[in-house]
LUMFI-14475 format. One record per atom (N, C-alpha, C): residue number from 1; residue in three letters; atom name; x, y, z. Coordinates in steps of 0.2 Angstrom, whole numbers, always signed. Example, Ala and Ser with C-alpha at 12.3 -4.5 7.8 and 13.67 -1.06 7.14 Angstrom:
2
 pos code site     x     y     z
   1  ala    N   +66   -28   +39
   1  ala   CA   +62   -22   +39
   1  ala    C   +66   -16   +39
   2  ser    N   +64   -11   +35
   2  ser   CA   +68    -5   +36
   2  ser    C   +64    +0   +39
***
This chain:
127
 pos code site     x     y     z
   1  unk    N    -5   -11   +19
   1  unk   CA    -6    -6   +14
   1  unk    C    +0    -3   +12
   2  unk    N    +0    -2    +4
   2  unk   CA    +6    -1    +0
   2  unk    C    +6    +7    +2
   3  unk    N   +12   +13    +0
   3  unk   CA   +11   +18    +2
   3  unk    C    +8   +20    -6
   4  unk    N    +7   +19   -11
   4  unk   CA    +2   +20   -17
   4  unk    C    -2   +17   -16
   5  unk    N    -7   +14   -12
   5  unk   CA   -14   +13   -10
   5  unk    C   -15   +20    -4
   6  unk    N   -11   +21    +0
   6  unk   CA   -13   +24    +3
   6  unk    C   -17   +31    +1
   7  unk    N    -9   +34    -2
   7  unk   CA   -11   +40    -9
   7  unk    C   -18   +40   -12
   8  unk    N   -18   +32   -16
   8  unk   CA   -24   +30   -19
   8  unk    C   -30   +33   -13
   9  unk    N   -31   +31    -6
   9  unk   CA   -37   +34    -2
   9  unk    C   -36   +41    -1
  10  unk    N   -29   +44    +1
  10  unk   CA   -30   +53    +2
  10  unk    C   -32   +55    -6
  11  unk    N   -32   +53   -11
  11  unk   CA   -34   +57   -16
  11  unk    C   -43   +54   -16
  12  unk    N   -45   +49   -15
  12  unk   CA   -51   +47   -13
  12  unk    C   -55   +53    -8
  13  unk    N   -51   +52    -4
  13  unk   CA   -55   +58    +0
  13  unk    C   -54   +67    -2
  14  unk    N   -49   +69    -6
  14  unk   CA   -49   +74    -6
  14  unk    C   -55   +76   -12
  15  unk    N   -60   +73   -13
  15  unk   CA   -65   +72   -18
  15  unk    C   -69   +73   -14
  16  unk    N   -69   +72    -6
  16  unk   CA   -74   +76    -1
  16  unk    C   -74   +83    +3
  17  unk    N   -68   +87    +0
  17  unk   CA   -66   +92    +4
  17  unk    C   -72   +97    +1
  18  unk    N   -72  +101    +9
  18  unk   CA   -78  +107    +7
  18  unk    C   -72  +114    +7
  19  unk    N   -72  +118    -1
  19  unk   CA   -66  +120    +0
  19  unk    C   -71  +125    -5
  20  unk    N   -74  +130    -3
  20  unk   CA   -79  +137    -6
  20  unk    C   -75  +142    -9
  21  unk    N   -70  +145    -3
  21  unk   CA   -68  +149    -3
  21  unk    C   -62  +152    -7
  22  unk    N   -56  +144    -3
  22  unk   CA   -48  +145    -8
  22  unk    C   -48  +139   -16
  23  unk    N   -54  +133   -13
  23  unk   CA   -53  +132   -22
  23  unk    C   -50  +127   -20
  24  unk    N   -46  +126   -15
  24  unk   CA   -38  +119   -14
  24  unk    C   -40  +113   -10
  25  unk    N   -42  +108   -13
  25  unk   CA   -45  +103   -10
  25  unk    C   -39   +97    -8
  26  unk    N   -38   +95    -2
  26  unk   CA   -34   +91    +1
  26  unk    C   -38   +84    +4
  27  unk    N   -35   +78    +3
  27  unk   CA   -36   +73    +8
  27  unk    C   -29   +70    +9
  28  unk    N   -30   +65   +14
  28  unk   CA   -24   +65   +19
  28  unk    C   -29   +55   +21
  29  unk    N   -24   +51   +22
  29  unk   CA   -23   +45   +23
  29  unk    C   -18   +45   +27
  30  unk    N   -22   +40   +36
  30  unk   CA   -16   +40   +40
  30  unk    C   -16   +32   +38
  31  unk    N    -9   +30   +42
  31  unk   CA    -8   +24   +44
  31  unk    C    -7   +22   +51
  32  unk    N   -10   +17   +56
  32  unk   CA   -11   +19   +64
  32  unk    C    -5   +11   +63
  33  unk    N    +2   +10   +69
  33  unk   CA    +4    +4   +70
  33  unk    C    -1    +0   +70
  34  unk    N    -9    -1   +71
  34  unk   CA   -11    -4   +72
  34  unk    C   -13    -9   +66
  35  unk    N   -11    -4   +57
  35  unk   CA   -12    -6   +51
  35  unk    C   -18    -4   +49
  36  unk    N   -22    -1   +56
  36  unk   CA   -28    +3   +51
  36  unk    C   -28   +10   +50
  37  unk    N   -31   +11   +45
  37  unk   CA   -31   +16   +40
  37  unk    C   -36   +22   +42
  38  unk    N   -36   +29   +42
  38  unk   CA   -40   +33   +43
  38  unk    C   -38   +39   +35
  39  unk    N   -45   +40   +34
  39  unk   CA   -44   +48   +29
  39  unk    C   -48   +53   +33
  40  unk    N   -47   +59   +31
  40  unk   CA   -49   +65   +32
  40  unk    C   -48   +70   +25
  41  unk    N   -51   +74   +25
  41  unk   CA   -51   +79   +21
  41  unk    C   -52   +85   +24
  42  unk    N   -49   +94   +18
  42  unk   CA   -50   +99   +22
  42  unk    C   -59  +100   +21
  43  unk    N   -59  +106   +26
  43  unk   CA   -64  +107   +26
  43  unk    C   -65  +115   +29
  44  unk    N   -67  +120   +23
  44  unk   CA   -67  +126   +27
  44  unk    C   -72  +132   +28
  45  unk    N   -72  +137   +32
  45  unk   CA   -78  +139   +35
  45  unk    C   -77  +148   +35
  46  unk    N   -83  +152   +35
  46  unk   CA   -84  +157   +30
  46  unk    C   -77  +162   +38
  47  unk    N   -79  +159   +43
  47  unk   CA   -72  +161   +47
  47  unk    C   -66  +157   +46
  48  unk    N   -62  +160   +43
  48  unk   CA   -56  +155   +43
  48  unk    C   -52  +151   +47
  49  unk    N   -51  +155   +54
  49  unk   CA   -49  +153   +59
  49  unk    C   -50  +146   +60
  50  unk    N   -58  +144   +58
  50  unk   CA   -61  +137   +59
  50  unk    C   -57  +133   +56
  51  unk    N   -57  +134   +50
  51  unk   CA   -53  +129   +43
  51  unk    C   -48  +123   +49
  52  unk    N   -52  +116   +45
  52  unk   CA   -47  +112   +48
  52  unk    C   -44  +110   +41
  53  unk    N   -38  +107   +39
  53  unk   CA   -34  +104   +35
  53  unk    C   -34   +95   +37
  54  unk    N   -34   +95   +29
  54  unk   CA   -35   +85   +28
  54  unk    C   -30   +82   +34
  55  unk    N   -27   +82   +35
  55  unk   CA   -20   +79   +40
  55  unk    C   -25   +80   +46
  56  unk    N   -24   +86   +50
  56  unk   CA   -27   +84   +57
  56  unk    C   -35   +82   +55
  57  unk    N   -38   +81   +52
  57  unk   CA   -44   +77   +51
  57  unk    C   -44   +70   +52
  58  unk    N   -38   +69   +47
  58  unk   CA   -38   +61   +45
  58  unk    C   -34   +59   +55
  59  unk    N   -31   +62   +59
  59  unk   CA   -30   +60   +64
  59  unk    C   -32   +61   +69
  60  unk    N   -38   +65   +69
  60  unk   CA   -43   +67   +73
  60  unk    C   -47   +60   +75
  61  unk    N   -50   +60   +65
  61  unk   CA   -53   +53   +66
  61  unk    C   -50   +47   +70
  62  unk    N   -44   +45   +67
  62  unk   CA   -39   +41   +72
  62  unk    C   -38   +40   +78
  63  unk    N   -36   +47   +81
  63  unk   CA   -37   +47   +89
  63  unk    C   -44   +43   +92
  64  unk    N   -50   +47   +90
  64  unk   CA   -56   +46   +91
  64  unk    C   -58   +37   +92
  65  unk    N   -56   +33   +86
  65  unk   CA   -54   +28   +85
  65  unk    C   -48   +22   +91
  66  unk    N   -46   +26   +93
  66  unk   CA   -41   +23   +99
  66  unk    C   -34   +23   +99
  67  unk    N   -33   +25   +92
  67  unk   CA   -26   +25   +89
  67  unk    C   -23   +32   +93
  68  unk    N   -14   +28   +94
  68  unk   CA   -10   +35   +96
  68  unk    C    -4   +35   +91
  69  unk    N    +0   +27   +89
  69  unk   CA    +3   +31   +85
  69  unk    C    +2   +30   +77
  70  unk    N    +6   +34   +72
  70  unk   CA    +3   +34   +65
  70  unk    C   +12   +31   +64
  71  unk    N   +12   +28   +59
  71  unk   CA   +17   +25   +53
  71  unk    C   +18   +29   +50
  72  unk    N   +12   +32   +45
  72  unk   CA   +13   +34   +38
  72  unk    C    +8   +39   +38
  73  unk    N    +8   +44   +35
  73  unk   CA    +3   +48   +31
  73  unk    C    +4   +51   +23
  74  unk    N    -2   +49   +18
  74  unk   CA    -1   +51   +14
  74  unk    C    -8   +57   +12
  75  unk    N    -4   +60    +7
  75  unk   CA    -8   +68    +6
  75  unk    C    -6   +70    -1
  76  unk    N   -13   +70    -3
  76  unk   CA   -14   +72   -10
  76  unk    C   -19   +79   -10
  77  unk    N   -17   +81   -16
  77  unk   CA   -20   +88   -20
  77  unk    C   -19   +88   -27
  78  unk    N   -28   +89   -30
  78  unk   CA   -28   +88   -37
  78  unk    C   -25   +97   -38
  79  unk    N   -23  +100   -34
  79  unk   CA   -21  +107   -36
  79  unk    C   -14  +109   -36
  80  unk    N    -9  +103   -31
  80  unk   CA    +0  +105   -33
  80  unk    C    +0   +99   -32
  81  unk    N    +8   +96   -36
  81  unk   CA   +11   +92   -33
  81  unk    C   +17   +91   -26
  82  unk    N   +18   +85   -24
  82  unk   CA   +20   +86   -18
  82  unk    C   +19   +90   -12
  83  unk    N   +11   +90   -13
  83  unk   CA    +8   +93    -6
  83  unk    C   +10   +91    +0
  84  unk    N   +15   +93    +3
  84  unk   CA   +16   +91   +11
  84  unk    C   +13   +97   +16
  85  unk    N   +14   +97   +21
  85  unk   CA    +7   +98   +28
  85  unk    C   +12  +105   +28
  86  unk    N    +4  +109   +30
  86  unk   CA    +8  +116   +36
  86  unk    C   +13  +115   +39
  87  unk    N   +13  +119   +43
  87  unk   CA   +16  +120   +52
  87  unk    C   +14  +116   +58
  88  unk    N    +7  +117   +55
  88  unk   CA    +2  +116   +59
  88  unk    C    +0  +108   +63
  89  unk    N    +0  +104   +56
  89  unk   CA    -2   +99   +56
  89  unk    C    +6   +95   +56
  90  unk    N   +11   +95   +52
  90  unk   CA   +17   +94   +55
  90  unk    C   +18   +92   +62
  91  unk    N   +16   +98   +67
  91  unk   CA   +16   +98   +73
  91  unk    C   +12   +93   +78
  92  unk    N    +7   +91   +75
  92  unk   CA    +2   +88   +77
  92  unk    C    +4   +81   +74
  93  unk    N    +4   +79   +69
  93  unk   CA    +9   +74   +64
  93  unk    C   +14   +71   +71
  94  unk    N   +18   +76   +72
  94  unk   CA   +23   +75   +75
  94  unk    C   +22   +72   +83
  95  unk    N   +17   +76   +85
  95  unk   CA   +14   +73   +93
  95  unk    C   +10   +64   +93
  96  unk    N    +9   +61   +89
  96  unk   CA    +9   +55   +84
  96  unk    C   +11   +51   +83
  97  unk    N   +17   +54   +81
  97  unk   CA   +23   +46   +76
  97  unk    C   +22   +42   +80
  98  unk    N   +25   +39   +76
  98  unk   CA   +27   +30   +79
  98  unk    C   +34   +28   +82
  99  unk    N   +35   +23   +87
  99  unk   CA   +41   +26   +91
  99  unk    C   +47   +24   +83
 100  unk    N   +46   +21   +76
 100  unk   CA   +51   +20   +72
 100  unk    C   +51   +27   +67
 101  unk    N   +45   +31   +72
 101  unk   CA   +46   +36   +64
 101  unk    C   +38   +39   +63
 102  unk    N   +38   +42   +57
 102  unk   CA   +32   +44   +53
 102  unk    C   +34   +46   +48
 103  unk    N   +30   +42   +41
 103  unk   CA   +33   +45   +35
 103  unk    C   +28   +49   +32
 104  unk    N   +33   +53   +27
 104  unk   CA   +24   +58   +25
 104  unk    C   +26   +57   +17
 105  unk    N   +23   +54   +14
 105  unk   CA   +20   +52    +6
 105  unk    C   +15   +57    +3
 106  unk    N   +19   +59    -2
 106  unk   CA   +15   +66    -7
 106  unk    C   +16   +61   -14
 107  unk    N   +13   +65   -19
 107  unk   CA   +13   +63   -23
 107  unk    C   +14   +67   -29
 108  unk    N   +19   +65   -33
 108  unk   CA   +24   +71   -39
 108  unk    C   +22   +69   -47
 109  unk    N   +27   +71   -51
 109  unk   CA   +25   +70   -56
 109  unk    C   +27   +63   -58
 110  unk    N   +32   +62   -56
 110  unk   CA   +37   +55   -58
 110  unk    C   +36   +50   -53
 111  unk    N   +30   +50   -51
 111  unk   CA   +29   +43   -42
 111  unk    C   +27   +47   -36
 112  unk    N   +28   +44   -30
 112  unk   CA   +29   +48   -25
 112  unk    C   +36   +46   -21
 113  unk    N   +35   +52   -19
 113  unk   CA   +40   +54   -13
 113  unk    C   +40   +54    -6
 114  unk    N   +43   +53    -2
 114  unk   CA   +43   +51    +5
 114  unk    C   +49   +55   +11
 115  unk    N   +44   +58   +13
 115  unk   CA   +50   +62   +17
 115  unk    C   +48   +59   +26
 116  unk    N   +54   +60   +31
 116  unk   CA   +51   +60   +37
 116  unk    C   +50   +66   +40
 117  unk    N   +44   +63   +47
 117  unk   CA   +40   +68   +50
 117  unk    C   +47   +73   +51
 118  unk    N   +52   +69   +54
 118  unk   CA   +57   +74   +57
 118  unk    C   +62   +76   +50
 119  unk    N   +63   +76   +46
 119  unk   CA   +66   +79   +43
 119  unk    C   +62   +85   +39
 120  unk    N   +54   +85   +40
 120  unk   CA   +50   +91   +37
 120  unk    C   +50   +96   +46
 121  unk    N   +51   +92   +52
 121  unk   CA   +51   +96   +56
 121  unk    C   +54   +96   +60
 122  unk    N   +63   +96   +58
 122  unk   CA   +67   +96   +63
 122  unk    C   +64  +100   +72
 123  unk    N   +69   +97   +77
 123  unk   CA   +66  +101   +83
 123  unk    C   +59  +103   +84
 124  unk    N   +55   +99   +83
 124  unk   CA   +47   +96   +87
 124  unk    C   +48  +102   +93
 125  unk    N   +42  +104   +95
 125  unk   CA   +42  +108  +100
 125  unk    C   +38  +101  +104
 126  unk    N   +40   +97  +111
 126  unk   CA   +39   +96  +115
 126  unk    C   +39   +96  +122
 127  unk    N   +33   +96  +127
 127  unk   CA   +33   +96  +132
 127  unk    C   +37   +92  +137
***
């Protein structure tokens, strides 16, 4: 899968996000070494603390599925361009990658863009 298919399914799924509150709907497309595919969307809740975000969804799924490491994640928002991940998810992204990497795929006005897990998250905190 192309990284504009991928795109094509996080914008797929961000068509499922339950988003009441802030209005900003996200989905997220991983890719697992294995070449299967997981989406996720956010999802949020009248506690916010709960609120989970499309990225760790879509690799929640994933793990749950068998998968440990991701390739690629693509993340779309009909609300900004070039939506790349929290802190949060980053970090989790990053517990993840693949031993070549992880790429994170947004999507802009002129194409998409592709940055690496480590150049959005220099120095990973790992144990």
């Amino acid at each position: 899968m192309n990284y504009e298919e991928l795109l094509e399914c996080a914008e797929k799924a961000s068509q499922n996000a339950y988003v009441p509150y802030s209005k900003f709907s996200v989905g997220a497309c991983v890719l697992c070494e294995s070449g299967k595919t997981y989406t996720g969307c956010n999802f949020e809740n009248a506690s916010y603390g709960l609120t989970i975000c499309a990225e760790r969804n879509a690799v929640g799924t994933a793990i749950a599925n068998g998968e440990r490491k991701i390739k690629a994640v693509a993340i779309f928002s009909p609300n900004m361009q070039n939506c790349t991940p929290c802190g949060a998810c980053r970090q989790v992204l990053s517990e993840f990658k693949s031993d070549s990497g992880l790429d994170v795929i947004t999507k802009c006005a002129d194409g998409i863009r592709v940055h690496s897990i480590d150049e959005l998250l220099p120095e990973t905190f790992v144990l």
